[in-house]
BALOBA-1460 file (C-alpha; in Angstrom, 3 decimals):
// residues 257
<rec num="1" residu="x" x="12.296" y="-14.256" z="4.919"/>
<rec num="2" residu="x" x="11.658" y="-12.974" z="1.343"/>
<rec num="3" residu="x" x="12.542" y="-11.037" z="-1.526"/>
<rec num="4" residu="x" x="9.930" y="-10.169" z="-4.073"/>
<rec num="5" residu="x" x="10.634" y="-7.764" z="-7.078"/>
<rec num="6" residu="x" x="7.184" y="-6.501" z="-9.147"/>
<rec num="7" residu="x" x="7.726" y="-4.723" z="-12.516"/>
<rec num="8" residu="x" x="4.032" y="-3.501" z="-12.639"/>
<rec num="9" residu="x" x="0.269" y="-3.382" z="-10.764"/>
<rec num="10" residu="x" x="-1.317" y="-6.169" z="-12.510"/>
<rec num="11" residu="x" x="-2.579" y="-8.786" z="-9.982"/>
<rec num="12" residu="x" x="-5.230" y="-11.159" z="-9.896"/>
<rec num="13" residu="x" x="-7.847" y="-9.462" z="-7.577"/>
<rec num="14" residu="x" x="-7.833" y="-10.839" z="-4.292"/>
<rec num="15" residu="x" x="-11.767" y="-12.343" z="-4.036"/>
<rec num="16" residu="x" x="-13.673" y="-10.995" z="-1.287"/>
<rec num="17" residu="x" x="-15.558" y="-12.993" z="1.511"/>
<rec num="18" residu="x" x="-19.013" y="-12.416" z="0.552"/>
<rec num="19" residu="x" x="-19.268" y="-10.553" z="-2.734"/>
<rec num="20" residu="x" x="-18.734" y="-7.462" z="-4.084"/>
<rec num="21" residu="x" x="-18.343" y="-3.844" z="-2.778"/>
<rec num="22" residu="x" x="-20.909" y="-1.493" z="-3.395"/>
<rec num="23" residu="x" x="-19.702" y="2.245" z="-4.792"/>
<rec num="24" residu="x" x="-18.511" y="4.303" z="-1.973"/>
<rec num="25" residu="x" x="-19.658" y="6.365" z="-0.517"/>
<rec num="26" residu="x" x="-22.928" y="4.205" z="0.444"/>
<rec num="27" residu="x" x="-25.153" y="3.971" z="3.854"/>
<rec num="28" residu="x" x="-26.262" y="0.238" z="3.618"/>
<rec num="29" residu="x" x="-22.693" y="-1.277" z="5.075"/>
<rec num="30" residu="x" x="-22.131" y="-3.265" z="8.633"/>
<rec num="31" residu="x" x="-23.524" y="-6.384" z="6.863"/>
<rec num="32" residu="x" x="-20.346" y="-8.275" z="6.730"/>
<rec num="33" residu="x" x="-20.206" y="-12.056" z="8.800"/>
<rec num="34" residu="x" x="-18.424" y="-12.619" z="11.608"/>
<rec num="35" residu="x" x="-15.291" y="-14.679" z="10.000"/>
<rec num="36" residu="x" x="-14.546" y="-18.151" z="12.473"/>
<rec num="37" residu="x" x="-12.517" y="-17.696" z="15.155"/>
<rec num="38" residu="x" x="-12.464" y="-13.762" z="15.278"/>
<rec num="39" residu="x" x="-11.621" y="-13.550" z="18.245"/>
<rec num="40" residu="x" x="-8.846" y="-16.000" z="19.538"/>
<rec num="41" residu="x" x="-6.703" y="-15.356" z="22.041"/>
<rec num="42" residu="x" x="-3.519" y="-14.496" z="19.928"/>
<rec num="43" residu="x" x="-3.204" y="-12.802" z="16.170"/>
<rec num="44" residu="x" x="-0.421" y="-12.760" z="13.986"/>
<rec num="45" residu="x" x="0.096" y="-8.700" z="13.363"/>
<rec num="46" residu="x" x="1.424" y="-8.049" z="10.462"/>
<rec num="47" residu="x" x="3.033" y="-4.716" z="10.232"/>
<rec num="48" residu="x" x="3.256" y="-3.291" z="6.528"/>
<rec num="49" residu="x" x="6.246" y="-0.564" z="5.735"/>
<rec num="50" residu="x" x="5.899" y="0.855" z="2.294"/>
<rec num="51" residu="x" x="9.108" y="3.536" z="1.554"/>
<rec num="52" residu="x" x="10.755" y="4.836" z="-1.238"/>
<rec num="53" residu="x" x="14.344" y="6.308" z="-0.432"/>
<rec num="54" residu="x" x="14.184" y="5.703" z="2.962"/>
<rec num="55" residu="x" x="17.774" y="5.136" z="3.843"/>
<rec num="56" residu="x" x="17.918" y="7.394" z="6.860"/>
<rec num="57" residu="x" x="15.049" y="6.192" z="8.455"/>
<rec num="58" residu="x" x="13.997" y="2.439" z="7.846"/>
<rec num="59" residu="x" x="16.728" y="0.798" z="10.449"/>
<rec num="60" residu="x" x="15.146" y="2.748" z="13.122"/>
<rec num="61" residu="x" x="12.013" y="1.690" z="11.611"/>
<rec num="62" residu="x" x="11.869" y="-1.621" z="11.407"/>
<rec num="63" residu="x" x="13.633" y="-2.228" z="14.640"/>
<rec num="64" residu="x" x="10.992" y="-0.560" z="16.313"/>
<rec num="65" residu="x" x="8.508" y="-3.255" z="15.070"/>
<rec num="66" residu="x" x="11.056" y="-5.864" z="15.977"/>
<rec num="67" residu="x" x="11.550" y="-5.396" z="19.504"/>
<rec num="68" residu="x" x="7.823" y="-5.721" z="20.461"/>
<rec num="69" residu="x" x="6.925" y="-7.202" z="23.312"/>
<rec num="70" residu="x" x="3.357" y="-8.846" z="21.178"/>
<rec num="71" residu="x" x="4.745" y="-12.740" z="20.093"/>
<rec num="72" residu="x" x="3.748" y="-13.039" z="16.817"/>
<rec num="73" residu="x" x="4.454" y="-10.197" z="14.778"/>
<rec num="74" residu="x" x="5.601" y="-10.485" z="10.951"/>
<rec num="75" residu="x" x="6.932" y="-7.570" z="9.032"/>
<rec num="76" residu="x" x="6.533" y="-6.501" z="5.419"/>
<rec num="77" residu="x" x="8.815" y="-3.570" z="3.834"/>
<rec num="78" residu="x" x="8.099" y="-2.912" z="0.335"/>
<rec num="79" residu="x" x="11.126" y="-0.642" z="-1.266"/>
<rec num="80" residu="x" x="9.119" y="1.419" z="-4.165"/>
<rec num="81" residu="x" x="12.665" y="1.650" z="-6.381"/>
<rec num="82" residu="x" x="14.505" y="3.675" z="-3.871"/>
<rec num="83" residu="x" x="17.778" y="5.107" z="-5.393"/>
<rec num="84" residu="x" x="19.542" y="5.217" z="-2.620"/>
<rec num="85" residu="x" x="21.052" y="2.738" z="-0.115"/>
<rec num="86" residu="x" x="17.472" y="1.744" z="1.124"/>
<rec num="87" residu="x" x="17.643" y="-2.030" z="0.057"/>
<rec num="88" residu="x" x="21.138" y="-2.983" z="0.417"/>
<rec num="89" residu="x" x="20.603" y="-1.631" z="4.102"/>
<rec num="90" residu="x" x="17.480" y="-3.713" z="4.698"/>
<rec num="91" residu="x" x="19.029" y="-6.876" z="2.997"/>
<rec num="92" residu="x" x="22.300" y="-6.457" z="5.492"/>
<rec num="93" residu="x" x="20.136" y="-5.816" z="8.310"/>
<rec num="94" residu="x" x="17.124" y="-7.881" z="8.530"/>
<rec num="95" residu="x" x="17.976" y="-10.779" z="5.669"/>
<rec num="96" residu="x" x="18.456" y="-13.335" z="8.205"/>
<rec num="97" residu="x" x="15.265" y="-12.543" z="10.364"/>
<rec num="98" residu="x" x="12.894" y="-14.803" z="9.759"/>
<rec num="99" residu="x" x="10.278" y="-12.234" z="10.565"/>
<rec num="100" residu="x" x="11.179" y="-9.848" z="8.069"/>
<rec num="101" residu="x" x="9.955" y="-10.370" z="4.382"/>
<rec num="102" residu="x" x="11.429" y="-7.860" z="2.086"/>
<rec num="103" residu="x" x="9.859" y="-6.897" z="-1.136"/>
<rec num="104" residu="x" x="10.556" y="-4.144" z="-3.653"/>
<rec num="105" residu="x" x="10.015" y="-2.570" z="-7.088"/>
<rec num="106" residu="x" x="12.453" y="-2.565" z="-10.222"/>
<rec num="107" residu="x" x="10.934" y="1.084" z="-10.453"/>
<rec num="108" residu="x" x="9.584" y="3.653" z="-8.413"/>
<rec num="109" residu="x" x="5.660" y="3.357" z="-8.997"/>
<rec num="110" residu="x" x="4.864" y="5.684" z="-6.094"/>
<rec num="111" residu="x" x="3.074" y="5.318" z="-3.215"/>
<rec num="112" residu="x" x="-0.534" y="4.473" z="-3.724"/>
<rec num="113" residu="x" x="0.340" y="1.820" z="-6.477"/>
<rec num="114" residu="x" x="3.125" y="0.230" z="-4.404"/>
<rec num="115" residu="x" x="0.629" y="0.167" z="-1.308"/>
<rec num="116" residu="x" x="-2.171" y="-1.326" z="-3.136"/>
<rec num="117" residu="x" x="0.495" y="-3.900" z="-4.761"/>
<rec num="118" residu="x" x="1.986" y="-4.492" z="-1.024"/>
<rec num="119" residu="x" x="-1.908" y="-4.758" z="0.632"/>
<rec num="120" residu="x" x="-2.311" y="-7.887" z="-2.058"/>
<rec num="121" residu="x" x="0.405" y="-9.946" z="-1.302"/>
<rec num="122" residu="x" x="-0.380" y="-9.584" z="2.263"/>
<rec num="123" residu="x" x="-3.471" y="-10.498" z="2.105"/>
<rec num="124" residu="x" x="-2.625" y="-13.944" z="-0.434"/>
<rec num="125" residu="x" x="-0.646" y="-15.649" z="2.111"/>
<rec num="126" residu="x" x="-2.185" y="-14.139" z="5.608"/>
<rec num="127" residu="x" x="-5.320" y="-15.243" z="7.686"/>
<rec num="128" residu="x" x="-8.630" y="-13.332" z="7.302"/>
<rec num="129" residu="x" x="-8.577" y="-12.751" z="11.160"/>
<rec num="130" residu="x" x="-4.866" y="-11.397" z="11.387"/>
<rec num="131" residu="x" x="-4.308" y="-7.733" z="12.065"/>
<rec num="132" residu="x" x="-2.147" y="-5.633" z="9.154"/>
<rec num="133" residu="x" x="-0.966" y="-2.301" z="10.480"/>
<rec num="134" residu="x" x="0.734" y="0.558" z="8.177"/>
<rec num="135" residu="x" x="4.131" y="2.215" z="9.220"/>
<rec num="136" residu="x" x="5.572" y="4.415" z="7.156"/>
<rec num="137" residu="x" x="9.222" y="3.921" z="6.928"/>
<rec num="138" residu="x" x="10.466" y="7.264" z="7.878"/>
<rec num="139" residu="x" x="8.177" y="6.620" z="10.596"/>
<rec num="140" residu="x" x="8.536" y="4.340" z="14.130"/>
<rec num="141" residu="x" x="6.632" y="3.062" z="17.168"/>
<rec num="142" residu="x" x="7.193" y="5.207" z="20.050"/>
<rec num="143" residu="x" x="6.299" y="1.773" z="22.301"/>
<rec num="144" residu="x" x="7.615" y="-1.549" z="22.725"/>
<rec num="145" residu="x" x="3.695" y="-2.666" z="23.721"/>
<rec num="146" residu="x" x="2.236" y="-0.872" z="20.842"/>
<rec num="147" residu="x" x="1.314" y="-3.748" z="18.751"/>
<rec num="148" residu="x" x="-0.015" y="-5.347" z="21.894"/>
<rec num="149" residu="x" x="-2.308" y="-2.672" z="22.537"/>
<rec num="150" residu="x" x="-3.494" y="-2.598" z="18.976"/>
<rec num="151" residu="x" x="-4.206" y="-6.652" z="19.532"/>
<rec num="152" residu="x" x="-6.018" y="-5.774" z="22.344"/>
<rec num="153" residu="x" x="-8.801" y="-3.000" z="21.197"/>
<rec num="154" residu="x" x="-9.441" y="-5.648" z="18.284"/>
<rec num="155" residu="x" x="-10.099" y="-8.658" z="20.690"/>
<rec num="156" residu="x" x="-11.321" y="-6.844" z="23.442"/>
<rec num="157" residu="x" x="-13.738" y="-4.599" z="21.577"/>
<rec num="158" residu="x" x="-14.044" y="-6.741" z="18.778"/>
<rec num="159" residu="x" x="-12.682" y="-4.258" z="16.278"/>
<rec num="160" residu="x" x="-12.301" y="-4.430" z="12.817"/>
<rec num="161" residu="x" x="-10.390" y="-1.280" z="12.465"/>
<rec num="162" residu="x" x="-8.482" y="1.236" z="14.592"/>
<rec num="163" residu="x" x="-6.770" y="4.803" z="14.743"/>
<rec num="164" residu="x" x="-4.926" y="6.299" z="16.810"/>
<rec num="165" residu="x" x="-2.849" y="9.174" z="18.523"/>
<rec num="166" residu="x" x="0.414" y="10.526" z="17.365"/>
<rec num="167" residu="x" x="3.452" y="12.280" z="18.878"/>
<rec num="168" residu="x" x="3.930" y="14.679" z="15.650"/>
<rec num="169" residu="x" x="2.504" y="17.351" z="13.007"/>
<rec num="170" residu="x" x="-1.287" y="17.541" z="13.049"/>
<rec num="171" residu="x" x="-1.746" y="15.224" z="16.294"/>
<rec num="172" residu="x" x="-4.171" y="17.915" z="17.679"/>
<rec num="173" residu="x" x="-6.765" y="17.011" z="14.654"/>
<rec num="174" residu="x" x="-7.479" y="13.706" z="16.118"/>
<rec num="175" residu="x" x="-10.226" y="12.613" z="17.950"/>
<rec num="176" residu="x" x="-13.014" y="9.782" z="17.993"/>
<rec num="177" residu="x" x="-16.132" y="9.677" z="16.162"/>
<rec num="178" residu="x" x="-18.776" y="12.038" z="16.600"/>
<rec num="179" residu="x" x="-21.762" y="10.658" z="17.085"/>
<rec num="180" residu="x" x="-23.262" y="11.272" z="13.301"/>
<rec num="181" residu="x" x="-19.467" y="10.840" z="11.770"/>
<rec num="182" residu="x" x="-20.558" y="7.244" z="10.063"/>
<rec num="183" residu="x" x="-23.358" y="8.809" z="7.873"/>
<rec num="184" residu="x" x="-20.908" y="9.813" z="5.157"/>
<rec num="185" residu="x" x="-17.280" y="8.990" z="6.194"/>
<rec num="186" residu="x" x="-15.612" y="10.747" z="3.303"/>
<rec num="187" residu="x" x="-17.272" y="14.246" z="4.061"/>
<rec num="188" residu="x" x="-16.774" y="14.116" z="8.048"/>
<rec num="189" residu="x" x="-12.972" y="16.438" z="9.037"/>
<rec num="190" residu="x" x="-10.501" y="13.909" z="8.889"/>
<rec num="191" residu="x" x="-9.260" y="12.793" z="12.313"/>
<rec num="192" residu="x" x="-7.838" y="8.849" z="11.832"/>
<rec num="193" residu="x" x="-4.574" y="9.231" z="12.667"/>
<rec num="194" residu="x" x="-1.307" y="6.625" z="12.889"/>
<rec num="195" residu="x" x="-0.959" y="3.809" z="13.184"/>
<rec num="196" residu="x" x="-3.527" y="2.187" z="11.197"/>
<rec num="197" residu="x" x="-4.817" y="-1.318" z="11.735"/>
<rec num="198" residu="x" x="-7.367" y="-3.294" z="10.176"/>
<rec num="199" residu="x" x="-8.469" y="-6.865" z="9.980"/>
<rec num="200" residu="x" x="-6.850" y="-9.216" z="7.209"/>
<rec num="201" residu="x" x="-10.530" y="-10.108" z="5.571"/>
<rec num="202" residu="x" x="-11.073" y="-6.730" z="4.955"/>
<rec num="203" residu="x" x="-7.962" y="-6.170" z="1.911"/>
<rec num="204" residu="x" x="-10.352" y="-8.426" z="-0.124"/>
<rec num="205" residu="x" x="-12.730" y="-5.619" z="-0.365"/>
<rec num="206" residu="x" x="-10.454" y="-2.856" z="-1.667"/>
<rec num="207" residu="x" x="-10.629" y="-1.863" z="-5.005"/>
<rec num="208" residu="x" x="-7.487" y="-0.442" z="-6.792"/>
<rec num="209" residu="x" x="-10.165" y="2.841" z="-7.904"/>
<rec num="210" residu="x" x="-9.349" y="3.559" z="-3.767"/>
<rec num="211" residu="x" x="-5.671" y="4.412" z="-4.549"/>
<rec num="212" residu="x" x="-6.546" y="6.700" z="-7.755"/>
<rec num="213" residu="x" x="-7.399" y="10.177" z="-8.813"/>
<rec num="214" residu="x" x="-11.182" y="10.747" z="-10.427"/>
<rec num="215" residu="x" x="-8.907" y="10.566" z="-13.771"/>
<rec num="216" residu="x" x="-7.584" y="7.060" z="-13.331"/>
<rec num="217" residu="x" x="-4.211" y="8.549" z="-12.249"/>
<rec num="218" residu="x" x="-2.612" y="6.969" z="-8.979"/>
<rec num="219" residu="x" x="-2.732" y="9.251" z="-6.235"/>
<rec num="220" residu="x" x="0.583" y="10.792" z="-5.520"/>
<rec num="221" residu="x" x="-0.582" y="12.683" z="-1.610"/>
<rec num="222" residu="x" x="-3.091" y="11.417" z="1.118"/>
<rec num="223" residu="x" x="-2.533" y="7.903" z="-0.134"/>
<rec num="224" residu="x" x="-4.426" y="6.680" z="2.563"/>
<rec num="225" residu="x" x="-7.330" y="7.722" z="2.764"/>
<rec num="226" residu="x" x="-8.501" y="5.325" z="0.187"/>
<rec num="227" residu="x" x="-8.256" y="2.409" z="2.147"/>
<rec num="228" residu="x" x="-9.507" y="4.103" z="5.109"/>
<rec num="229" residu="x" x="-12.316" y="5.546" z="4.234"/>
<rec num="230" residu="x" x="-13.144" y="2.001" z="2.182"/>
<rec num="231" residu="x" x="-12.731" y="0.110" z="5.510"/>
<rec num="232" residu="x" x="-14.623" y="2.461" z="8.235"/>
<rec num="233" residu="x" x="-17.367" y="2.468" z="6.102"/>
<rec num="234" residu="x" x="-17.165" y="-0.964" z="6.453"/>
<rec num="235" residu="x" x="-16.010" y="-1.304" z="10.138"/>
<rec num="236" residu="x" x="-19.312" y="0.512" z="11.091"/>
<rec num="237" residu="x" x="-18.990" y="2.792" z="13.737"/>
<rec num="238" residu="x" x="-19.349" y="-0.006" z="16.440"/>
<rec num="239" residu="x" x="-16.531" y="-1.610" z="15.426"/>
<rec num="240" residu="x" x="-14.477" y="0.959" z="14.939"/>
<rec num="241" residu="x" x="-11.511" y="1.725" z="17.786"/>
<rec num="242" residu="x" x="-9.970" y="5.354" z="18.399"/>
<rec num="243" residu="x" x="-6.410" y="4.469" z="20.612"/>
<rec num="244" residu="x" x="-5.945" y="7.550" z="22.682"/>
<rec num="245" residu="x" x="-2.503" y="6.065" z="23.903"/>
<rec num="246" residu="x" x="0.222" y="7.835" z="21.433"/>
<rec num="247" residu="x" x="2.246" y="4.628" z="20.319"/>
<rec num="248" residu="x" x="3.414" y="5.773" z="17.243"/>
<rec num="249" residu="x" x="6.016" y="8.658" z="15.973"/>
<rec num="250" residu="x" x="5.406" y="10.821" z="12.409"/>
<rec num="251" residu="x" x="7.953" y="11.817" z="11.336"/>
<rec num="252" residu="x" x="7.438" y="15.761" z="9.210"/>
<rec num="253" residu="x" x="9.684" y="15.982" z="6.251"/>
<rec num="254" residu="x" x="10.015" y="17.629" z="2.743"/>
<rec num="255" residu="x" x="8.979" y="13.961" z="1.020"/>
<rec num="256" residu="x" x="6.378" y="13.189" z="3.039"/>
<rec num="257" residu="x" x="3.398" y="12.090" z="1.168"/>
């Protein structure tokens, strides 16, 4: 268990496993090594909860991580300043649980800067090989063998990155890959739905230019499409994992972002 306050986004970049990234979006990806022992039997998955006022919502939240059935799961919520009773709820609740580490902002930063901040300090203390997955906090698995079927596609089919299915707004968009989808990522209909998972390794690769605006401004909607787009183009198609399964709930609110 942890708390961790952050007054601002300056971090030492987190140094990448074999150099640096290429501007997206590019064709000549797929070239990344194998990390050791990518494939062992068990991963820690790390489930990553950024919120910001999320007071109604984050119990249900986070218990839903907790009571999964996969046995070795760590959770990260990063508070992004919420005003209300977010933290003193999570810090009652879950301050104790030795699974739960509990970070947060002195100020709201919003939430592409808070995700990019929260993606770093995963990725300094966490094996390349573990699996991160993003839950919103107003959001919650539907599935007490969710994060076990996530650890599956990425062992079984040696993924590097999944989507998935959705009870929720927009779940009818989603789909796999067509068959011509990894020629330009970023210009193919958008179909990755929740939950998101990716390998550890891959955080090193991010730049924080994925979680701004053209004018250096942080992006304040579709926050996630920076990271990714960033890791499916460098996933490659075959390692790439659409879950049909829905295993996770979206929640559709005024403050969704």
């Amino acid at each position: 268990f942890g708390i961790l306050s952050f007054k601002s986004s300056k971090r030492k970049k987190y140094s990448s496993i074999s150099g640096s990234l290429p501007e997206a979006p590019f064709k000549n990806v797929y070239s990344l090594p194998y990390p050791d022992h990518m494939y062992e039997v068990h991963h820690t998955v790390h489930v990553f909860i950024p919120l910001y006022n999320g007071q109604d919502y984050i119990i249900e939240c986070v218990e839903s991580v907790l009571r999964q059935k996969h046995p070795k799961i760590k959770v990260w919520v990063f508070d992004d300043g919420s005003t209300d009773s977010t933290g003193s709820l999570l810090n009652t609740k879950f301050r104790m649980d030795q699974r739960v580490n509990i970070l947060s902002n002195k100020i709201n930063l919003g939430p592409a800067e808070t995700k990019w901040i929260g993606l770093q300090e995963i990725a300094k203390v966490t094996p390349p090989n573990d699996i991160v997955v993003i839950l919103d906090g107003d959001d919650y698995l539907l599935t007490d063998e969710a994060l076990t079927i996530i650890h599956n596609e990425h062992i079984n089919k040696k993924a590097w990155f999944t989507y998935g299915s959705y009870v929720g707004a927009f779940s009818k968009e989603l789909r796999g890959l067509d068959n011509d989808t990894h020629q330009n990522f970023r210009l193919s209909p958008w179909r990755y739905g929740h939950p998101r998972s990716f390998r550890a390794f891959l955080i090193g690769f991010l730049n924080d230019a994925d979680f701004k605006q053209a004018n250096g401004n942080w992006l304040t909607k579709g926050t996630d499409r920076g990271f990714v787009y960033r890791f499916l183009e460098l996933a490659g198609p075959s390692r790439i994992v659409f879950i049909k399964k829905p295993i996770y709930y979206y929640r559709k609110h005024a403050n969704n972002t």
